[in-house]
C-alpha positions in Angstrom: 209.8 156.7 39.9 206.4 157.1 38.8 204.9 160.0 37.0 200.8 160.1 36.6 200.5 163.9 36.5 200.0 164.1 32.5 197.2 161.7 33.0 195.2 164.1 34.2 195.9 167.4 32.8 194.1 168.9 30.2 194.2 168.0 26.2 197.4 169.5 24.5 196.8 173.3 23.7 197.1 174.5 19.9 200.3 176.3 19.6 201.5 179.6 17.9 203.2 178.5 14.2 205.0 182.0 14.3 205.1 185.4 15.9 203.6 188.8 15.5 207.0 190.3 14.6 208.3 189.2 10.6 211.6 190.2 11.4 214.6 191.2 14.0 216.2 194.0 13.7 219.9 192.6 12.9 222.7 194.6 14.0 225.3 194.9 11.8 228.9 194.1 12.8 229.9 197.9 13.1 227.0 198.1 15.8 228.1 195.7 17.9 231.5 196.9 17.3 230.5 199.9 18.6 229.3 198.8 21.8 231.9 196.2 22.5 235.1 197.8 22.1 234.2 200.2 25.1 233.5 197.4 27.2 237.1 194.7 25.9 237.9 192.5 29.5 234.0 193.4 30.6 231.1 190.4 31.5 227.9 190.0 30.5 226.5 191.6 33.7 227.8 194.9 33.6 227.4 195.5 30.1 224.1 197.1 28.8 223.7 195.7 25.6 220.3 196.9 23.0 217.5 195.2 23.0 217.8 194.8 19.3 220.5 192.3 20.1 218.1 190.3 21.9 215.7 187.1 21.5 211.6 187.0 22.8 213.2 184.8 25.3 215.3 184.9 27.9 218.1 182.6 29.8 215.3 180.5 31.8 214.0 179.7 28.3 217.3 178.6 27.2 217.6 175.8 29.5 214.1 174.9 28.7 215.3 174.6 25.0 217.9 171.8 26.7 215.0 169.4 26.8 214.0 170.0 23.2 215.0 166.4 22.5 213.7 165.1 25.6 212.6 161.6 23.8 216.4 160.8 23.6 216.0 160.0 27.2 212.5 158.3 26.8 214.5 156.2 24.2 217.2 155.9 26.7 214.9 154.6 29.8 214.2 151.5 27.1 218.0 150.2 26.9 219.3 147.9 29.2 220.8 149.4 32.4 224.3 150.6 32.0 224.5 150.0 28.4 226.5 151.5 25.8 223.5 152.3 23.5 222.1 154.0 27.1 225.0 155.7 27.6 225.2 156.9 24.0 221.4 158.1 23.7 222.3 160.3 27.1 225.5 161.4 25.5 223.4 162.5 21.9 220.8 164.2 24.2 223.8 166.2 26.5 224.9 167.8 22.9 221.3 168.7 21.6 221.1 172.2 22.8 223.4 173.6 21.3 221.7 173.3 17.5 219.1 176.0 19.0 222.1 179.0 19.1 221.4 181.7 16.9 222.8 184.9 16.0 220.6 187.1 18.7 221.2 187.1 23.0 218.5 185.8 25.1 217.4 188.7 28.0 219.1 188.1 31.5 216.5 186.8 33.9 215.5 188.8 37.3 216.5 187.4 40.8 212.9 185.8 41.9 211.6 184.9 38.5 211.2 181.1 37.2 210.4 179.4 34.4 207.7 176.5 34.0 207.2 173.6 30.8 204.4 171.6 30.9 204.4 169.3 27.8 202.0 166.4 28.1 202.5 165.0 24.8 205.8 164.5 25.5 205.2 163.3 29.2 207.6 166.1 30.4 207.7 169.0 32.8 210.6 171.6 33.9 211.3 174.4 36.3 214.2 176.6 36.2 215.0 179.3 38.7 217.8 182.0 38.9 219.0 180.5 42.1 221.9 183.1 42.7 222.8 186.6 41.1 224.8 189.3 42.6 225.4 192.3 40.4 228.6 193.7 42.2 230.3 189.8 41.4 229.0 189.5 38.1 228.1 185.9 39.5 224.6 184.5 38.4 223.9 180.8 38.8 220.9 179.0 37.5 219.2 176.1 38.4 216.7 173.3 37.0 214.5 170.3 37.5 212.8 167.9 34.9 210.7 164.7 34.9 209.9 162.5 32.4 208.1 158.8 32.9 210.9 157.6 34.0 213.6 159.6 34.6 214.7 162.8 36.6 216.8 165.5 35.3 218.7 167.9 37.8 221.1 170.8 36.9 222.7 174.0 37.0 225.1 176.5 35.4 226.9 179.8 36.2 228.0 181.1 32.9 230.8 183.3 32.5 230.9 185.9 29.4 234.2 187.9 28.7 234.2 189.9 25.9 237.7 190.3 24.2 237.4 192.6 21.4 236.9 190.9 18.1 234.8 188.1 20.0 233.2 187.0 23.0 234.2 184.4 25.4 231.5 181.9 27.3 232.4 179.2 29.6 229.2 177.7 30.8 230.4 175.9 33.5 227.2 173.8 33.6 226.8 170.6 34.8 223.5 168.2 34.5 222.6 165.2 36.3 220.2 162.4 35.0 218.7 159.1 37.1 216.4 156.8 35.1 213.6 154.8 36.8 216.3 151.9 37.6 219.0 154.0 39.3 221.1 154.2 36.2 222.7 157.4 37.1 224.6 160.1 34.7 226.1 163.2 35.0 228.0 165.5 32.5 229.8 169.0 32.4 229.7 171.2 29.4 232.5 173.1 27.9 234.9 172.6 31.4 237.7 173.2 29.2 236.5 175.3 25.7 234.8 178.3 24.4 232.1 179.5 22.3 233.6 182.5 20.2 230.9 184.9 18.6 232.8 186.7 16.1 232.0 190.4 16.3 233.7 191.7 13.4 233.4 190.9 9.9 229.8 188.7 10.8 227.8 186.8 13.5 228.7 183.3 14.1 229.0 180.9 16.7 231.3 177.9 17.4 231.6 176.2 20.0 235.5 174.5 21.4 235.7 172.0 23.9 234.1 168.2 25.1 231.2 167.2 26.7 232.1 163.7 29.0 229.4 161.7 30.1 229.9 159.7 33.2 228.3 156.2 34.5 230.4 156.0 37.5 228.6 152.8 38.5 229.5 151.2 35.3 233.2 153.0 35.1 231.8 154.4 31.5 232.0 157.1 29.8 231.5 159.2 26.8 233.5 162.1 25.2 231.6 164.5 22.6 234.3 166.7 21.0 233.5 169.8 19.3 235.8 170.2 16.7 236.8 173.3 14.8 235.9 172.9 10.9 239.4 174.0 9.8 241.0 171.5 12.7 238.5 168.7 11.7 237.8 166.5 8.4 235.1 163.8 8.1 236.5 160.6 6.7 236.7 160.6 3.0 236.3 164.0 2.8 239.2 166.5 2.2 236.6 169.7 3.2 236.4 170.5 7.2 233.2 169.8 9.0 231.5 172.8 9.9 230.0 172.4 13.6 231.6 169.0 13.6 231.4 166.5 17.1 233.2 163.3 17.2 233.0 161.0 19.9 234.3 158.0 21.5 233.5 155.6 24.3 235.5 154.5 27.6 235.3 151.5 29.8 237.4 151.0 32.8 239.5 153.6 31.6 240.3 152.2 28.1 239.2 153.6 25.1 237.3 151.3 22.8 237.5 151.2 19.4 233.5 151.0 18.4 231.2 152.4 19.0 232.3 156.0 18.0 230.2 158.6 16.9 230.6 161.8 15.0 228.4 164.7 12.6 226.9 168.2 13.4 225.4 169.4 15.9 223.8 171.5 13.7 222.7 168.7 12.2 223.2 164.9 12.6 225.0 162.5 14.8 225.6 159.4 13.6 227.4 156.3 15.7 229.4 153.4 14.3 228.7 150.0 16.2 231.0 147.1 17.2 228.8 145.0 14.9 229.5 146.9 11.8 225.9 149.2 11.3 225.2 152.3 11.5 222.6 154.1 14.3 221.6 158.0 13.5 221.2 159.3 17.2 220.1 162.6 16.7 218.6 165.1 13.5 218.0 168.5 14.2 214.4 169.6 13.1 214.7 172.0 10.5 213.3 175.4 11.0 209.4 175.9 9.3 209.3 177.8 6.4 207.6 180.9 6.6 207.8 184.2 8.4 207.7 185.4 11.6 210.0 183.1 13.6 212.9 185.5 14.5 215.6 183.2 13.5 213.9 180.4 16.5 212.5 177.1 15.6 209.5 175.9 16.5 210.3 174.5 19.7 212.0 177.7 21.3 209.4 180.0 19.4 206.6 178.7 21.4 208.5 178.2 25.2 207.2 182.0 25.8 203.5 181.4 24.6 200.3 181.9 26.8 198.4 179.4 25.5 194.7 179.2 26.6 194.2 178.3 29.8 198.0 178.7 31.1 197.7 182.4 33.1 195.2 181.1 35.9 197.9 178.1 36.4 201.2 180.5 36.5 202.8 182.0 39.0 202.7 185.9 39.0 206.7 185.9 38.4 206.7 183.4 35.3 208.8 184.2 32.6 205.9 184.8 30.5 204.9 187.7 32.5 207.8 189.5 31.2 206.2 192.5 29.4 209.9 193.4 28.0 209.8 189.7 25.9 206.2 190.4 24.9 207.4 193.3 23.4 209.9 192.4 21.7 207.9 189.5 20.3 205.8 192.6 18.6 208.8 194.3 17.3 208.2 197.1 19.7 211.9 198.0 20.6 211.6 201.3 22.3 208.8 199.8 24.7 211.1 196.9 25.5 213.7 199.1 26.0 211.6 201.2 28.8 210.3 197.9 30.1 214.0 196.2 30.7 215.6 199.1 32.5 212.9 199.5 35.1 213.1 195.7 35.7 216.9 196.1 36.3 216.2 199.4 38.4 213.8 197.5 40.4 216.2 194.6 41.0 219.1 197.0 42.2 217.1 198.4 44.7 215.3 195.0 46.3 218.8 193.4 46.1 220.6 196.8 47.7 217.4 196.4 50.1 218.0 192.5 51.1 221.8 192.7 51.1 221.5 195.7 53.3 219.1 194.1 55.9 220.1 190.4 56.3 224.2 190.5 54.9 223.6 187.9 52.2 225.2 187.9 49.4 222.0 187.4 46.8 218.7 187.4 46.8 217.0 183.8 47.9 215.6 181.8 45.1 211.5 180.5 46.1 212.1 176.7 45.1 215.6 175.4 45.3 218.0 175.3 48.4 221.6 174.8 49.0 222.7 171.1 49.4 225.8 172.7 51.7 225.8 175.4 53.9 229.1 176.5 51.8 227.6 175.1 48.8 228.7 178.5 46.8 232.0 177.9 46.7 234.0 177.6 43.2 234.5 173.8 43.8 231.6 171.7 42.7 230.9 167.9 43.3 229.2 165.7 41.0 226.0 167.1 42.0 224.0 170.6 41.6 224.9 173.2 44.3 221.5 173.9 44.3 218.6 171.3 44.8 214.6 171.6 44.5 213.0 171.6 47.7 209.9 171.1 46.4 206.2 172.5 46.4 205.8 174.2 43.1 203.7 171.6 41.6 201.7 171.0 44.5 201.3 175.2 44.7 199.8 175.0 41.0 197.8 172.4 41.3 195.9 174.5 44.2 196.0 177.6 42.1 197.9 179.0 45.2 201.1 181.4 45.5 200.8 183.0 48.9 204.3 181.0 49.9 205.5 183.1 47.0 207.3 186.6 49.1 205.0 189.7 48.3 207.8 191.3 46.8 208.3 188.7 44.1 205.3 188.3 43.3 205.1 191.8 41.7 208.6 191.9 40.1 206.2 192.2 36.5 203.9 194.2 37.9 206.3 197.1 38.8 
């Protein structure tokens, strides 16, 4: 696997340290009571919920925030093949999203919109699609591809929100697969068997139930990242719970060892114990910037919907930056993103009513990714994306040319 295409781009941009807006405008737990107890057994979907609720991103910017720690791999790609300290950077890295949750929702994405990150400095690129959505199923699935020097990320998820009164139910149903340079190959689920609950009454919070199990099949290893309530859970030599604790241990061959093991925060820190009796931190969180304007987002996720200078000749015309609805928000400007939101919804109704009507699909088609299967939709997943990238976006950008883009899509921002 070899990856030049940094080599040539152009220096890094200077990035945005914070954001026109100083502040969100929180709801309080009686307004989001309000909303939800109308809608108890509903899904995300089909329930309109303020833009006050919501982040200057949206769900394509939430898997980009996946590859925040994206040196955990790079760091990875140096261990031997098929070694523990491999399979324990990969397992670190599978957890690291999560410390970027917040109190506020990220916007739903349109049917025909993607995502790009470019990120020279840290050798790295990504594009996420919406790769399935029907409205009438409540059924959206999303879909990814990353590269770094030398390895390949692949991936998808089709979450599933329920609210149920005093809190909200997400299975993410998301599952990733990573190859390094050598052929070491990876692949984890998220959250098969737990829950995030966002408490509704009382105040916002988020914690998150359930394991993350990283698989070497080649090997027969694995790795098990629990997420452990802080009532349920107690670090060692400490009679307080953890709050956001993970714990972890390691398989070979289907036996447990009993070192390395891991545990921490993952709102914090993740620290392993070795066989040989030391200590290895795997992962810190960066710590959000002081100073205003950053909407509860760290740096990272604050800047994935910047246009920085140069970017808007090189995007496609249905890039998530595009979104006038996000920019909006970004300025505080509620009411405008509001207006914005419903006619992007409107407009999707009708273009999806349109294409279901004429060809007898199910969902619109996504522009870069494909089925693997013929049946490839169906509830029971392999070890490998429903969805993979068929290629041509990169190639497309480097000419400065979207005509393969439909007409239709390419004006889904402009409507």
């Amino acid at each position: 696997m070899t990856n030049a295409w940094w080599e040539t781009k152009a220096p890094v941009p200077k990035r945005r340290l914070g954001l026109t807006h100083t502040q969100p405008e929180m709801p309080t737990s009686g307004d989001v009571w309000k909303i939800l107890k109308h809608v108890v057994g509903g899904s995300s979907l089909d329930i309109p919920l303020p833009v006050q609720m919501s982040l200057p991103i949206d769900e394509l910017h939430r898997r980009a925030e996946e590859l925040e720690f994206s040196e955990l791999l790079d760091q990875a790609a140096q261990k031997p093949k098929g070694s523990i300290e491999r399979l324990l950077l990969v397992a670190a890295f599978a957890q690291s999203a999560f410390q970027s949750v917040g109190k506020l929702k990220a916007m739903t994405p349109i049917m025909g919109e993607t995502y790009e990150l470019v990120l020279p400095e840290k050798r790295m690129r990504l594009l996420v699609e919406t790769t399935y959505l029907n409205i009438k199923e409540n059924r959206v699935i999303n879909s990814w591809v990353a590269e770094g020097e030398q390895w390949r990320l692949e991936g998808e998820d089709e979450p599933v929100v329920k609210f149920w009164g005093t809190s909200v139910e997400l299975r993410l149903n998301w599952l990733d697969c990573l190859t390094f340079s050598d052929g070491d190959t990876y692949t984890w689920t998220k959250m098969t068997t737990g829950s995030a609950l966002i408490s509704t009454v009382g105040s916002l919070t988020t914690t998150y139930r359930g394991t993350i199990v990283v698989h070497n099949e080649a090997c027969k290893q694995s790795a098990t990242v629990q997420f452990k309530d802080s009532s349920s859970w107690k670090s060692l030599g400490s009679k307080k719970g953890v709050k956001n604790g993970i714990e972890g241990f390691v398989e070979k061959d289907g036996q447990r060892l009993d070192k390395p093991t891991f545990s921490g925060a993952w709102t914090d820190k993740v620290v392993a114990d070795m066989p040989d009796g030391s200590q290895w931190t795997l992962f810190e969180v960066k710590p959000i910037p002081d100073g205003p304007n950053k909407m509860g987002l760290n740096l990272y996720s604050m800047q994935l919907n910047e246009m920085t200078p140069g970017l808007e000749a090189k995007l496609p015309p249905n890039d998530s930056r595009w979104r006038q609805d996000l920019r909006a928000i970004e300025t505080g400007d509620y009411a405008q993103a509001a207006k914005v939101a419903e006619r992007l919804n409107k407009h999707l109704k009708e273009r999806e009513k349109q294409y279901i009507r004429q060809t007898g699909a199910t969902s619109l088609p996504p522009a870069w990714f494909t089925l693997r299967e013929p049946n490839g939709l169906s509830e029971t997943r392999g070890s490998l994306p429903r969805f993979r990238y068929k290629g041509g976006y990169w190639e497309a950008r480097d000419a400065a040319d979207w005509s393969c883009i439909p007409q239709d899509v390419q004006q889904i921002f402009s409507t």
